[in-house]
C-alpha positions, -999 to 999 in steps of 0.1 A, spaced: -90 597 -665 -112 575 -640 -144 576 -639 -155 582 -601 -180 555 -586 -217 565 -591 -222 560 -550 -260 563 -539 -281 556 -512 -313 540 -514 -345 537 -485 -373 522 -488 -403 522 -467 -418 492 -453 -454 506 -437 -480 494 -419 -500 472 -439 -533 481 -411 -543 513 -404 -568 513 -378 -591 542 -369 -627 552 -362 -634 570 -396 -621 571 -432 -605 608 -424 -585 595 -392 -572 562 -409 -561 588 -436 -547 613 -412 -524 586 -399 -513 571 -431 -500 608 -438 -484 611 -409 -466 578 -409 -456 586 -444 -441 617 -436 -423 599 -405 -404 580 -430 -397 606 -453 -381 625 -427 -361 598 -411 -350 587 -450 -339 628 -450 -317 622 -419 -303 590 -429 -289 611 -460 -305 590 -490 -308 603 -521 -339 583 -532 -365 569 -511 -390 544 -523 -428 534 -507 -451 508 -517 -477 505 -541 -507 524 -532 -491 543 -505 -513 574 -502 -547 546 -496 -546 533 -453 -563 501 -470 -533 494 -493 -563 488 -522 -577 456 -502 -605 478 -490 -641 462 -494 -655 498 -493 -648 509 -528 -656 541 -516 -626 546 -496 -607 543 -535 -603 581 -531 -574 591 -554 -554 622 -550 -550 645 -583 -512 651 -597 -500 676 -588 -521 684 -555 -519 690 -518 -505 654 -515 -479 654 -543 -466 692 -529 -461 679 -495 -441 653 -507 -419 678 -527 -414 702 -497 -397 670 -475 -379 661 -511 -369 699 -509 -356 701 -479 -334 670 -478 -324 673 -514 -337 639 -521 -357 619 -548 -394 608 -539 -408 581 -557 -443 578 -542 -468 553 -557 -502 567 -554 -540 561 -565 -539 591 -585 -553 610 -612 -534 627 -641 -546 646 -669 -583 631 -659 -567 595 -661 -571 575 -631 -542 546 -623 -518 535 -600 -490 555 -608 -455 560 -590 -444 601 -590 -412 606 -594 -401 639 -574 -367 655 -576 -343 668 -551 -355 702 -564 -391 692 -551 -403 695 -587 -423 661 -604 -403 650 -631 -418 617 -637 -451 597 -636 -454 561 -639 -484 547 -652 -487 512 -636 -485 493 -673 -507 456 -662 -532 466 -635 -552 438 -631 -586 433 -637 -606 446 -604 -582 472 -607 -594 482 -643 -630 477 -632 -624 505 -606 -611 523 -636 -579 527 -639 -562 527 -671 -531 512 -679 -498 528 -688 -485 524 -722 -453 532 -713 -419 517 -697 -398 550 -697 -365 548 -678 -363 580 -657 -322 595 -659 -310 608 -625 -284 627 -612 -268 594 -603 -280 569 -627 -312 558 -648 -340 541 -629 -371 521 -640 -404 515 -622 -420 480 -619 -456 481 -604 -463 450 -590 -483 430 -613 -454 444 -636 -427 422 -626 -449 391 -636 -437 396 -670 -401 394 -677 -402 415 -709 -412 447 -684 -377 448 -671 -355 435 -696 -370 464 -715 -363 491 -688 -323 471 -693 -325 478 -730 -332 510 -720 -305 519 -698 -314 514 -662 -292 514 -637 -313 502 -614 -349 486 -613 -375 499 -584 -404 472 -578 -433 490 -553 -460 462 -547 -489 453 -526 -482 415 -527 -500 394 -499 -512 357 -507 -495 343 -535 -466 337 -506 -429 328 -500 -421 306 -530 -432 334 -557 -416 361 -535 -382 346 -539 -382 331 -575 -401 360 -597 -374 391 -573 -344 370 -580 -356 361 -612 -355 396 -626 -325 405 -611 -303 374 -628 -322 379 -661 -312 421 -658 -281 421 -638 -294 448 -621 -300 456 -581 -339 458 -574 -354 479 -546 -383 465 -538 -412 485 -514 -444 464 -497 -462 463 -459 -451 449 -428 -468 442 -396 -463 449 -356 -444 421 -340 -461 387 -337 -491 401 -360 -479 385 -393 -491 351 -406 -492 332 -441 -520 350 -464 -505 383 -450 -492 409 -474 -460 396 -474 -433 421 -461 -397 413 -474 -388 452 -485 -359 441 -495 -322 450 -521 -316 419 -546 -283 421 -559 -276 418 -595 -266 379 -588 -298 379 -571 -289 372 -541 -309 388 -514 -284 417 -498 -311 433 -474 -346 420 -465 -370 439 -436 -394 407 -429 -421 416 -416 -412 444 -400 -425 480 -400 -394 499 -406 -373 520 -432 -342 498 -454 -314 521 -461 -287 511 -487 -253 523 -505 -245 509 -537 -227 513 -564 -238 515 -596 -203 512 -612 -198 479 -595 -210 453 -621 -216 415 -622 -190 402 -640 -189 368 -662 -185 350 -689 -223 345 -701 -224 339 -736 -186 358 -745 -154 340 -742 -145 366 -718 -159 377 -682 -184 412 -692 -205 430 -672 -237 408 -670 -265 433 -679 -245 444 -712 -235 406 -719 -274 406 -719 -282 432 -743 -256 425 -766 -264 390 -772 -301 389 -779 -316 384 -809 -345 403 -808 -349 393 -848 -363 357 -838 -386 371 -810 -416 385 -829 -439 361 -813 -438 380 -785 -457 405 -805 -486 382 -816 -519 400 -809 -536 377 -819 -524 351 -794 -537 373 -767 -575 375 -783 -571 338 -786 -563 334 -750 -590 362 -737 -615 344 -755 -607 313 -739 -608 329 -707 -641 345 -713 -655 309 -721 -640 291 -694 -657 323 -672 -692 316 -690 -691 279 -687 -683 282 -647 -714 308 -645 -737 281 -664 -726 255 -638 -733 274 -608 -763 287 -625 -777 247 -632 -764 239 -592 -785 266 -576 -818 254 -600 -810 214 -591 
């Protein structure tokens, strides 16, 4: 018998990277509402799963010099069960990346919301950086692969896609498909289109990624940089917002496979090709903890040695 093709439809919301307003509750106010404008226009468009940025439920996007405004929202809460009654009523996934608090643990996770309305996942961003762990967010110890009614999906939070192991684990894993929410500004173009591609070749797997966009003619270099965008399993780019604030809507499907001959002696789908040929026995360097003490104690020296230099300058 043959099999039927695992067809889906995929938004993602590409907000406004500014929210401006008189007071922390209005700025806030807005954010909510222009969150729930694209949940409700991703319900319309029929998609089963829609994805936002990182840090989605924060107007400041976590670039906020008032660390004050850091206000998380508990999981579950009023936030997390408005999202499931718009999941509810268009019988569509949520995944919503939030400043949040779970179980008393404070991070940057992604909640994963069903067409049900009920939370089935929670993401634990796995390499917050370091202001963000001086805020006090902890970091997930986790990369689980989350199995839909359509196919398995895996989260990469931002600074999570700097490390290649992050998604060829969620492959190993089974994903169907890998979803990247970020917040990424200043780093620019270059990095934008090597590290995206990058993961998609090394997977061959479609990425969905989430960031920020900007009202026309407001965007410059140093500017969270936009580009919600589909990479296709080739990594070519398929679909890309720019800068724009808007709402990407597309249909894949999953059954559809890069095919080629890497590493066999016959064309296979790329992202088994992948699995199957590793040799994870020869990779146990990757596991070296030591190597990372080694290099955090460099780092911590090369950070003491700057702080006597400016310390001598200011005393000259």
């Amino acid at each position: 018998m043959t099999r039927m093709a695992r067809h889906v439809r995929i938004s993602a919301a590409q907000m406004p990277a500014e929210i401006t307003g008189g007071s922390f509750a209005e700025k806030q106010r807005k954010n909510h509402s222009e969150i729930r404008r694209m949940l409700l226009l991703a319900g319309r468009r029929g998609s089963d799963l829609v994805l936002f940025g990182e840090y989605a439920n924060l107007h400041h996007r976590a670039r906020s010099k008032k660390k004050r405004e850091y206000v998380p929202d508990p999981i579950p809460g009023e936030f997390t069960r408005a999202l499931s009654r718009i999941a509810r009523r268009f019988h569509m996934y949520v995944a919503m990346p939030i400043l949040g608090t779970l179980n008393g643990a404070l991070s940057s996770y992604v909640v994963l919301i069903d067409r049900e309305g009920d939370i089935v996942g929670c993401y634990a961003k796995s390499h917050p950086t370091l202001p963000e762990q001086r805020l006090g967010m902890k970091p997930g110890n986790q990369l689980p692969v989350y199995h839909l009614d359509f196919g398995a999906i895996g989260f990469m939070t931002c600074m999570d896609i700097e490390y290649p192991e992050v998604a060829l684990s969620l492959l190993i894993k089974g994903a169907d498909l890998l979803l990247f929410p970020h917040v990424q500004g200043g780093w620019g173009e270059l990095d934008w289109e090597i590290r995206y591609r990058a993961r998609a070749v090394d997977t061959g797997l479609y990425i969905v990624s989430a960031c920020y966009g900007y009202p026309p003619g407001v965007w410059m270099p140093g500017k969270m940089i936009g580009r919600t965008s589909l990479v296709g399993r080739d990594g070519l780019i398929l679909a890309d917002l720019g800068r724009s604030i808007d709402l990407l809507t597309v249909d894949l499907d999953l059954d559809t496979k890069r095919i080629s001959n890497f590493f066999f002696d016959r064309p296979h789908d790329r992202a088994l090709a992948v699995v199957a040929s590793r040799r994870p026995e020869i990779y146990q360097d990757l596991l070296d903890l030591q190597a990372k003490r080694n290099a955090l104690e460099r780092i911590r020296q090369q950070a003491a040695s700057r702080g006597r230099t400016r310390r001598t300058r200011r005393n000259a």
